[in-house]
PyMOL Python script that loads the backbone (N, CA, C, O; Angstrom):
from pymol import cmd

cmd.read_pdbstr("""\
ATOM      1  N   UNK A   1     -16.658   6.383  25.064  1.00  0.00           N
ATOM      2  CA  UNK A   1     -15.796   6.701  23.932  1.00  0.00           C
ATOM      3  C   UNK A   1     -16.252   5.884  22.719  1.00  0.00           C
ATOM      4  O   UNK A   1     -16.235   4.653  22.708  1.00  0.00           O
ATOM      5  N   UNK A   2     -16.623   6.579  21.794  1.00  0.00           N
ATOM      6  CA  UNK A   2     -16.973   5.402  20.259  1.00  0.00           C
ATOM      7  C   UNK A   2     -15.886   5.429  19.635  1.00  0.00           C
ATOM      8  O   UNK A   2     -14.886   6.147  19.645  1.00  0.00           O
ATOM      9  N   UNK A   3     -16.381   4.139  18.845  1.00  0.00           N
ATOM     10  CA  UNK A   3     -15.235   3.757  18.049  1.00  0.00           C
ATOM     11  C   UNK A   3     -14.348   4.316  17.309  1.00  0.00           C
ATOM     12  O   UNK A   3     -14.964   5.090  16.577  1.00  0.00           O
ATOM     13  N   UNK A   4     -13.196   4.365  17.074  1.00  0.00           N
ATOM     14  CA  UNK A   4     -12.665   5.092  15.688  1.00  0.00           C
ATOM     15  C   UNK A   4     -13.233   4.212  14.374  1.00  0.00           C
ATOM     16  O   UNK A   4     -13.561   3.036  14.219  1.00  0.00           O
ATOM     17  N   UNK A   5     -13.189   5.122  13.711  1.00  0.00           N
ATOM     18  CA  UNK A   5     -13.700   4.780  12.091  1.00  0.00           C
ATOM     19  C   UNK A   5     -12.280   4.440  11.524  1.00  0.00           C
ATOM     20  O   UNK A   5     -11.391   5.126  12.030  1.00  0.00           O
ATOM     21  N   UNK A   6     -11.825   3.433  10.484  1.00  0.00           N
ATOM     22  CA  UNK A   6     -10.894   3.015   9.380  1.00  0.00           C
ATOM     23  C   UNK A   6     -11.275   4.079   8.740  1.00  0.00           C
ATOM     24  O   UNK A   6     -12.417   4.535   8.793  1.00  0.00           O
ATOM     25  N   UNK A   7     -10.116   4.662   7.930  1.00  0.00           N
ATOM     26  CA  UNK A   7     -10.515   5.669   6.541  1.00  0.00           C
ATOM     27  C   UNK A   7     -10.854   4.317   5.386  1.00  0.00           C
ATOM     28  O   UNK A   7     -10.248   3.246   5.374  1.00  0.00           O
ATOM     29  N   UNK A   8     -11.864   4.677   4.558  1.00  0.00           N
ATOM     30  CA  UNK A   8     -12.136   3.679   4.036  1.00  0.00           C
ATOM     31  C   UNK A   8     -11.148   3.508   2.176  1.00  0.00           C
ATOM     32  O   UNK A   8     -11.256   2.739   1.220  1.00  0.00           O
ATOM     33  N   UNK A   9     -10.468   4.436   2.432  1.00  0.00           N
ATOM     34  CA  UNK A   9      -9.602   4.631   1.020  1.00  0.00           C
ATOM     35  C   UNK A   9      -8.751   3.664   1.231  1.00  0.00           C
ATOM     36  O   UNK A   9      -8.270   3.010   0.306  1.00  0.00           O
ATOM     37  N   UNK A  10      -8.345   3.381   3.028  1.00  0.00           N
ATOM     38  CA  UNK A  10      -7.144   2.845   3.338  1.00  0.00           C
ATOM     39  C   UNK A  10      -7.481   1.278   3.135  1.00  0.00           C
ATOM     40  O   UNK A  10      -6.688   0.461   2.669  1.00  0.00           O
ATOM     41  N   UNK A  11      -8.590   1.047   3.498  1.00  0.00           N
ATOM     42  CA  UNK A  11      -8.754  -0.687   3.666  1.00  0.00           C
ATOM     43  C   UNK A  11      -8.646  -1.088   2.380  1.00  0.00           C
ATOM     44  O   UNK A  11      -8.357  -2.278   2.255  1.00  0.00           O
ATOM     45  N   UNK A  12      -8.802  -0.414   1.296  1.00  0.00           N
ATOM     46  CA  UNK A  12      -9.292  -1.280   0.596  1.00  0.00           C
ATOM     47  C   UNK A  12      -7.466  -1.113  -0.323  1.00  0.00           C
ATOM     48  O   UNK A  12      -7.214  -1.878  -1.254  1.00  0.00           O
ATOM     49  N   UNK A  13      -6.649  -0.285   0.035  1.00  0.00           N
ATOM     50  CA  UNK A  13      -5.724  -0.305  -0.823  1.00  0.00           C
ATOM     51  C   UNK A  13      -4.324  -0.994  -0.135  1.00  0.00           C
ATOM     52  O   UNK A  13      -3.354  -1.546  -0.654  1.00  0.00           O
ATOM     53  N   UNK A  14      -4.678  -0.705   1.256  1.00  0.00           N
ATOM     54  CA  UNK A  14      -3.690  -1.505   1.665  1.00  0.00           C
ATOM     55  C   UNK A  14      -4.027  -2.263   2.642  1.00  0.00           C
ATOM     56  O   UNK A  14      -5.151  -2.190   3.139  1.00  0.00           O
ATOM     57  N   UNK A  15      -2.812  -3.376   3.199  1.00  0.00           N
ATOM     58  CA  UNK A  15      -3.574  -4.846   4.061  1.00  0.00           C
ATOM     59  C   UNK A  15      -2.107  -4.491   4.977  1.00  0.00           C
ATOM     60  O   UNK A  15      -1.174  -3.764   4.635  1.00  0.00           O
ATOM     61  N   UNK A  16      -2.262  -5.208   6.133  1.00  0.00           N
ATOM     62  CA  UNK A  16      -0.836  -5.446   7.320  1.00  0.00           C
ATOM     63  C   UNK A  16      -0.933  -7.187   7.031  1.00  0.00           C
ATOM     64  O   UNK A  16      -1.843  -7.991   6.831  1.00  0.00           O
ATOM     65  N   UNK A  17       0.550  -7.236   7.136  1.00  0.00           N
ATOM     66  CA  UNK A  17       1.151  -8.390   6.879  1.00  0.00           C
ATOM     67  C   UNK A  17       1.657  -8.652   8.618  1.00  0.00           C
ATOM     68  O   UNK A  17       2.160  -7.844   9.398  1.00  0.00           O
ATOM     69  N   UNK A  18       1.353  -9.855   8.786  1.00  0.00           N
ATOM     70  CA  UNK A  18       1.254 -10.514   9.964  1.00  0.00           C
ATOM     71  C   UNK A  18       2.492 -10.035  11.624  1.00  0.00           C
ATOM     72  O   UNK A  18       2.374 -10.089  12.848  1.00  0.00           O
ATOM     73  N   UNK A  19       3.511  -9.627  10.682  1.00  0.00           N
ATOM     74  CA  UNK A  19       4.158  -8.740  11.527  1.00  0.00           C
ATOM     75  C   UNK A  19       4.118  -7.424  11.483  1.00  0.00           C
ATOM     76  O   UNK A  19       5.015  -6.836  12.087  1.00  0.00           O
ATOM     77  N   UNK A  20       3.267  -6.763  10.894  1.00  0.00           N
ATOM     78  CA  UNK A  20       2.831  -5.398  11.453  1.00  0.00           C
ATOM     79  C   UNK A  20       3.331  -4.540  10.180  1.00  0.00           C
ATOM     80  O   UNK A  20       3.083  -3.345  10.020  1.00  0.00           O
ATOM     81  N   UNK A  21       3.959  -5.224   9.444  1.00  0.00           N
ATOM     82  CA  UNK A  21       4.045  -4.213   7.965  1.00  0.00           C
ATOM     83  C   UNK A  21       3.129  -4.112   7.263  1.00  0.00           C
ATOM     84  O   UNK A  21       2.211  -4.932   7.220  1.00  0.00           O
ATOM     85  N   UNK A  22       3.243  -2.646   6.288  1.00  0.00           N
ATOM     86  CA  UNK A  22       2.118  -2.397   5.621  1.00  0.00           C
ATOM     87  C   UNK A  22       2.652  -2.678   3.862  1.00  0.00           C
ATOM     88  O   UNK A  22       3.635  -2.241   3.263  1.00  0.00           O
ATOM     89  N   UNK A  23       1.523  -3.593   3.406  1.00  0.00           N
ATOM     90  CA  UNK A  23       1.469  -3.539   2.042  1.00  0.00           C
ATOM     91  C   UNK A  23       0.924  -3.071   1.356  1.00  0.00           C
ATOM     92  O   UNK A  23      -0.148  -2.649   1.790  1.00  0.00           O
ATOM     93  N   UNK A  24       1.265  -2.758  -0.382  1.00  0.00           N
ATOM     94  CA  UNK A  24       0.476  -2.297  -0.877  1.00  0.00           C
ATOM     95  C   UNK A  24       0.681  -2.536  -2.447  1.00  0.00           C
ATOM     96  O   UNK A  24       1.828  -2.914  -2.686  1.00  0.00           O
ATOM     97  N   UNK A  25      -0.099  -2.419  -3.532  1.00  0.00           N
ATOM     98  CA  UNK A  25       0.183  -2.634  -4.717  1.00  0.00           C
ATOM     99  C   UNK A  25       1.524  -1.805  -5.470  1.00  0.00           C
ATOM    100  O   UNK A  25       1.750  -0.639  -5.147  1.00  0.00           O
ATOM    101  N   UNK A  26       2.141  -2.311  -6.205  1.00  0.00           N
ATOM    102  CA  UNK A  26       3.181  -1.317  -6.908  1.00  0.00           C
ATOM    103  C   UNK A  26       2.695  -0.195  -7.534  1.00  0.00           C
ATOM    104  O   UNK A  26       1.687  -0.678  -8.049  1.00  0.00           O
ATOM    105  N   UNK A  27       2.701   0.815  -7.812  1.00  0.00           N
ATOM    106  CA  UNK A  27       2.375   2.393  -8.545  1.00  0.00           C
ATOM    107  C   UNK A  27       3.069   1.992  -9.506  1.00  0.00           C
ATOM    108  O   UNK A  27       3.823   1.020  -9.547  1.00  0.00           O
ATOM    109  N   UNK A  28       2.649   3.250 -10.832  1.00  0.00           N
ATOM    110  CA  UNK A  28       2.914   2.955 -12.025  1.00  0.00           C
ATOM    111  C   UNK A  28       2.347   2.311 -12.650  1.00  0.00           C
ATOM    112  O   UNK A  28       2.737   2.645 -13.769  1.00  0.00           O
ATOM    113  N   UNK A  29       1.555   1.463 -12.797  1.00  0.00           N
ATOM    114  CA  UNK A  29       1.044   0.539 -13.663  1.00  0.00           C
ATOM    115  C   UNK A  29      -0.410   0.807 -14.355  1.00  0.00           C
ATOM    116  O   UNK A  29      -1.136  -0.082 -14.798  1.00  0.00           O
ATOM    117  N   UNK A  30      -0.599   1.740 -14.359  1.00  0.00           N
ATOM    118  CA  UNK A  30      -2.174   2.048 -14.585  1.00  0.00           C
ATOM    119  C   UNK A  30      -2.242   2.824 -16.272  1.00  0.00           C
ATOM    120  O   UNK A  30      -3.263   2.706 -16.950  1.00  0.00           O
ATOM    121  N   UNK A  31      -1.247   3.451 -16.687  1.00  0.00           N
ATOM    122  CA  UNK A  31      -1.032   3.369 -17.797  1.00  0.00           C
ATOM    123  C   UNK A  31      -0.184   4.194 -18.872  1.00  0.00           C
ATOM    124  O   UNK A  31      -0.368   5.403 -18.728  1.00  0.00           O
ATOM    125  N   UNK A  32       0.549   3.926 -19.738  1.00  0.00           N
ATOM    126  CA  UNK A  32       2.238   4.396 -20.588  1.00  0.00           C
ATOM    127  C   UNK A  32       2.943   3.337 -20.309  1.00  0.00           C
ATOM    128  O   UNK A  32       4.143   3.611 -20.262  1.00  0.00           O
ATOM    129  N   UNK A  33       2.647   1.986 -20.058  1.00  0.00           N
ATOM    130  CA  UNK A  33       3.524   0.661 -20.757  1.00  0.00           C
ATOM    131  C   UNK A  33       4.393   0.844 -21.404  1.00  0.00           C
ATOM    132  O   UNK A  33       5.455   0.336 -21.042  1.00  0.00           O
ATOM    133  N   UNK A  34       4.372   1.550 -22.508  1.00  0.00           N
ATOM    134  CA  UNK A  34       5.571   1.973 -23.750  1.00  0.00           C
ATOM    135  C   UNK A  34       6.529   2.477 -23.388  1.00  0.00           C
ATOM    136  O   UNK A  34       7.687   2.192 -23.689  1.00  0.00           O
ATOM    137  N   UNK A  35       6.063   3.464 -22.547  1.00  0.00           N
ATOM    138  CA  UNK A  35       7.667   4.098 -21.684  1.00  0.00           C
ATOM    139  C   UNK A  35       8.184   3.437 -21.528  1.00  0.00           C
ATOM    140  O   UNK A  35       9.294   3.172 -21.987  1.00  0.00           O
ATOM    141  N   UNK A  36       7.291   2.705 -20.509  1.00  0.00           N
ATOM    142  CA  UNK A  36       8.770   1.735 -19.400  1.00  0.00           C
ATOM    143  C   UNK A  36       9.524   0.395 -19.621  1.00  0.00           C
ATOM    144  O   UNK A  36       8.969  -0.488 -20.275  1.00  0.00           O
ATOM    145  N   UNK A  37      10.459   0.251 -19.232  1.00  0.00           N
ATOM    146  CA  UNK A  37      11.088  -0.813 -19.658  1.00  0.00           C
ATOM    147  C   UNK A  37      10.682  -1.937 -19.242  1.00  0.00           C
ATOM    148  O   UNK A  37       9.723  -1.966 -18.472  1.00  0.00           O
ATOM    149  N   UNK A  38      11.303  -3.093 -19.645  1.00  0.00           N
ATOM    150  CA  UNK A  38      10.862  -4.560 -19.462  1.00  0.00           C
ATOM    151  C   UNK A  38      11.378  -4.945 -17.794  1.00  0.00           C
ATOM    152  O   UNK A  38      10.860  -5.795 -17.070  1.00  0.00           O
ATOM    153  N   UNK A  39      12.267  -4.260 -17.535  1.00  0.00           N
ATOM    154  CA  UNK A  39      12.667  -4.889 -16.019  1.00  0.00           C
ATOM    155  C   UNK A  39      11.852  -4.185 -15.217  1.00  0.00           C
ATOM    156  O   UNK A  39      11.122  -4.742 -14.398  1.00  0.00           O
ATOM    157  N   UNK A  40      11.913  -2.559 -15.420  1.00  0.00           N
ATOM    158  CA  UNK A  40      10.095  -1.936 -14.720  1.00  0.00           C
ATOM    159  C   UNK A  40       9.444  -2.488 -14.196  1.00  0.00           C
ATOM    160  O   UNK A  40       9.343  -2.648 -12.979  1.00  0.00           O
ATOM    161  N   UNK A  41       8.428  -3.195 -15.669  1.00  0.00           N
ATOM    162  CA  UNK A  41       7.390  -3.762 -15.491  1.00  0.00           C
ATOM    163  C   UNK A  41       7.360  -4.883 -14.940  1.00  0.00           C
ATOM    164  O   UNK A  41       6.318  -5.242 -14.393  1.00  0.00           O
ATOM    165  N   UNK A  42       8.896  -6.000 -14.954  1.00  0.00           N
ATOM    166  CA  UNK A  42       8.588  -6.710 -14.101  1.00  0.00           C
ATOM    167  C   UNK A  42       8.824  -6.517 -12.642  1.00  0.00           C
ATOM    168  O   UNK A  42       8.242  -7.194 -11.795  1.00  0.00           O
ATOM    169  N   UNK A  43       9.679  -5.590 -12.367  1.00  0.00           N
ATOM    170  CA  UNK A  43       9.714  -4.834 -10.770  1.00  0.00           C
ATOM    171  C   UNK A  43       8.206  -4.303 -10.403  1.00  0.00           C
ATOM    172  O   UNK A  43       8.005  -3.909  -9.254  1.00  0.00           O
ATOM    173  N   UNK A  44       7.309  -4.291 -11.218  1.00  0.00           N
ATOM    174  CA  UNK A  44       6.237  -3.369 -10.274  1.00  0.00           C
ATOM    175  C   UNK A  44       5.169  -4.595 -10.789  1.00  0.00           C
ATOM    176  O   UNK A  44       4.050  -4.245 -11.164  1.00  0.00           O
ATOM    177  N   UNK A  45       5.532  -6.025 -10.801  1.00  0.00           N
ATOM    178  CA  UNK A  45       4.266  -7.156 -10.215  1.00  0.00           C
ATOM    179  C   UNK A  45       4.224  -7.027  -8.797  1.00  0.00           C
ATOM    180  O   UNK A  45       5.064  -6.677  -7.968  1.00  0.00           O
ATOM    181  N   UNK A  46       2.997  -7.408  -8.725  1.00  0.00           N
ATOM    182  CA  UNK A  46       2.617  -8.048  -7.715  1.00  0.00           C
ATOM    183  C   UNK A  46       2.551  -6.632  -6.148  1.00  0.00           C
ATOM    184  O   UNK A  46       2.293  -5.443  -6.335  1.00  0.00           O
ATOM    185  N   UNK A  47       2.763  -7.065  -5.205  1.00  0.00           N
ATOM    186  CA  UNK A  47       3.069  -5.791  -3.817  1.00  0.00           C
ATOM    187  C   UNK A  47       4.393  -5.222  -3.563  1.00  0.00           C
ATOM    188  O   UNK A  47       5.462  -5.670  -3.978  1.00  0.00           O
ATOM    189  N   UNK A  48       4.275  -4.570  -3.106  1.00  0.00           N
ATOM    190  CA  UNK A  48       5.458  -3.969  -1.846  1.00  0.00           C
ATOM    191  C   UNK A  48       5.021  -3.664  -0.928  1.00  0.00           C
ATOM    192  O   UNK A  48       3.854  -3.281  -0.841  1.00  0.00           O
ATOM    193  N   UNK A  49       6.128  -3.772   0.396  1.00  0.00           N
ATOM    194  CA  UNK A  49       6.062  -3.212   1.726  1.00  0.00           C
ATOM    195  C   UNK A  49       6.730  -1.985   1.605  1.00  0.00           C
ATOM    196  O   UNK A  49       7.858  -1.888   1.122  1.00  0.00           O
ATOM    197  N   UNK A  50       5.990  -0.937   2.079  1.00  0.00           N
ATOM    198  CA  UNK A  50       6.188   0.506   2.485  1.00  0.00           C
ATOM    199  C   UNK A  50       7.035   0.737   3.634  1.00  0.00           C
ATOM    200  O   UNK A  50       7.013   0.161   4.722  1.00  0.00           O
ATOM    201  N   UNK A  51       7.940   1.862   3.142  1.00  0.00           N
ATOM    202  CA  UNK A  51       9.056   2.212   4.183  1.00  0.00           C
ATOM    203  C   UNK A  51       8.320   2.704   5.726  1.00  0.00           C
ATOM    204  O   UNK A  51       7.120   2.974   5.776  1.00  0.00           O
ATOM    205  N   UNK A  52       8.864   2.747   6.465  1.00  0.00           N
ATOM    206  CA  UNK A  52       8.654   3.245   8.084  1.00  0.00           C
ATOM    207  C   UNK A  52       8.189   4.507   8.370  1.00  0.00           C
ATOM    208  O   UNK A  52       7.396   4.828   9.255  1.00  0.00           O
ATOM    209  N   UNK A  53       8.907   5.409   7.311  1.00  0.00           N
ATOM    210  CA  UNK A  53       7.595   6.532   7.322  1.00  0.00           C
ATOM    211  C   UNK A  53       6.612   6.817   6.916  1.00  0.00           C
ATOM    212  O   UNK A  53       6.125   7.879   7.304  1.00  0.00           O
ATOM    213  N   UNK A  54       5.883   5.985   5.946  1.00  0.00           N
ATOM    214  CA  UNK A  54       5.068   5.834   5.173  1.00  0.00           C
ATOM    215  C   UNK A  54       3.914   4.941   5.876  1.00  0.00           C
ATOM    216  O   UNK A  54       2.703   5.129   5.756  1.00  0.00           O
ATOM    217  N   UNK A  55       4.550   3.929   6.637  1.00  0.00           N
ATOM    218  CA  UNK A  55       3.777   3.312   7.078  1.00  0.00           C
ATOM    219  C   UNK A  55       2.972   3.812   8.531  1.00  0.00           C
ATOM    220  O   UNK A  55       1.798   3.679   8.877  1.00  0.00           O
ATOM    221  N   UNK A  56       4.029   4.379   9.139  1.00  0.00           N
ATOM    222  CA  UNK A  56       3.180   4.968  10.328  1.00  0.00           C
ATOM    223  C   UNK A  56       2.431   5.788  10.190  1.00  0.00           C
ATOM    224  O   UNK A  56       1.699   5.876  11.175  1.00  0.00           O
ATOM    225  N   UNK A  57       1.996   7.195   8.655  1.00  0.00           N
ATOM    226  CA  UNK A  57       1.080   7.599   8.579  1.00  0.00           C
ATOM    227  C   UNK A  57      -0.113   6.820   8.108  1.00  0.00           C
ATOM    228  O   UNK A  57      -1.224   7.302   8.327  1.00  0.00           O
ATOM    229  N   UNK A  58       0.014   5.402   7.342  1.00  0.00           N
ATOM    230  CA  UNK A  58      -1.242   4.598   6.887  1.00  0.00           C
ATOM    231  C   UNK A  58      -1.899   3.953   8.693  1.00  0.00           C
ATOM    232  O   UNK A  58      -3.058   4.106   9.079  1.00  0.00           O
ATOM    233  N   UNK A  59      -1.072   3.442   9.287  1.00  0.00           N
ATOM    234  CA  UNK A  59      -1.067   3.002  10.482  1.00  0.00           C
ATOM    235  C   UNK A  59      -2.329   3.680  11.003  1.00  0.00           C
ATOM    236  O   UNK A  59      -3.336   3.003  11.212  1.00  0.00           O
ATOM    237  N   UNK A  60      -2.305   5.198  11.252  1.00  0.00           N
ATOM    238  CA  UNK A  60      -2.769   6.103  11.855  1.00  0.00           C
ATOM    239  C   UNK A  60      -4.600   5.951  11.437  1.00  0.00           C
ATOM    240  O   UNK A  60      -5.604   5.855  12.143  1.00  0.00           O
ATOM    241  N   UNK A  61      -4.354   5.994   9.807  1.00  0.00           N
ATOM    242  CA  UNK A  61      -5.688   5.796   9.071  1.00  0.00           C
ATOM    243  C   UNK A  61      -6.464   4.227   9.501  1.00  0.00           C
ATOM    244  O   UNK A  61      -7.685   4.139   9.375  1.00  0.00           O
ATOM    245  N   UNK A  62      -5.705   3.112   9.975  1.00  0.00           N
ATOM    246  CA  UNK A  62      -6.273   1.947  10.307  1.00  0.00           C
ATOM    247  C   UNK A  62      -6.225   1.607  11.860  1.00  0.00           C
ATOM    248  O   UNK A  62      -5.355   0.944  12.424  1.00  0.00           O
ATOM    249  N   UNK A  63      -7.233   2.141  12.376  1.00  0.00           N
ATOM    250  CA  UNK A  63      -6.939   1.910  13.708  1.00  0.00           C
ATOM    251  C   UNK A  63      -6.569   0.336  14.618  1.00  0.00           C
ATOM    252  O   UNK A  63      -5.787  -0.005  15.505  1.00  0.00           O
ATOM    253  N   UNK A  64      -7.399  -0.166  13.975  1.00  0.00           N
ATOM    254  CA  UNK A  64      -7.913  -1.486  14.733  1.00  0.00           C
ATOM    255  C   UNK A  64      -7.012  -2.679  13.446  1.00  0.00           C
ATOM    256  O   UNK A  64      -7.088  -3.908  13.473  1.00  0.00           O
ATOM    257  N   UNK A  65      -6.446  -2.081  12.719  1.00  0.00           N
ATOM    258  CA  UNK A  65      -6.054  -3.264  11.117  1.00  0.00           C
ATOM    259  C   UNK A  65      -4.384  -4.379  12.030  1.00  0.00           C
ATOM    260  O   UNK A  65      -3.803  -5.255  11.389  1.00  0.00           O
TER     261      UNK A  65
END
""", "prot")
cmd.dss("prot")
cmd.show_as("cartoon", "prot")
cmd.util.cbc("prot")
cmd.orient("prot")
């Protein structure tokens, strides 16, 4: 049996956090600043952890992560 392959879109956008959740950067931020408001922008620093359904389809894409 060979290996499964990682999708490689997946490694690089999202990481598992030590108990088995999946992170990932906040959306939105790439560009229309002006729209959004000041609490927005500070809600979408830094990561989030992805809900349970979301995560078991990234799961699927990282075999071995």
């Amino acid at each position: 049996m060979p290996k499964m392959k990682t999708k490689s879109g997946v490694k690089k956008r999202f990481s598992l956090t030590s108990s088995g959740k999946v992170r990932s950067n906040q959306s939105g931020k790439k560009h229309g600043m002006v729209k959004r408001t000041k609490s927005q922008l500070r809600n979408q620093r830094g990561t989030t952890i992805l809900n349970d359904a979301d995560a078991r389809i990234i799961k699927k894409f990282m075999p071995y992560g």
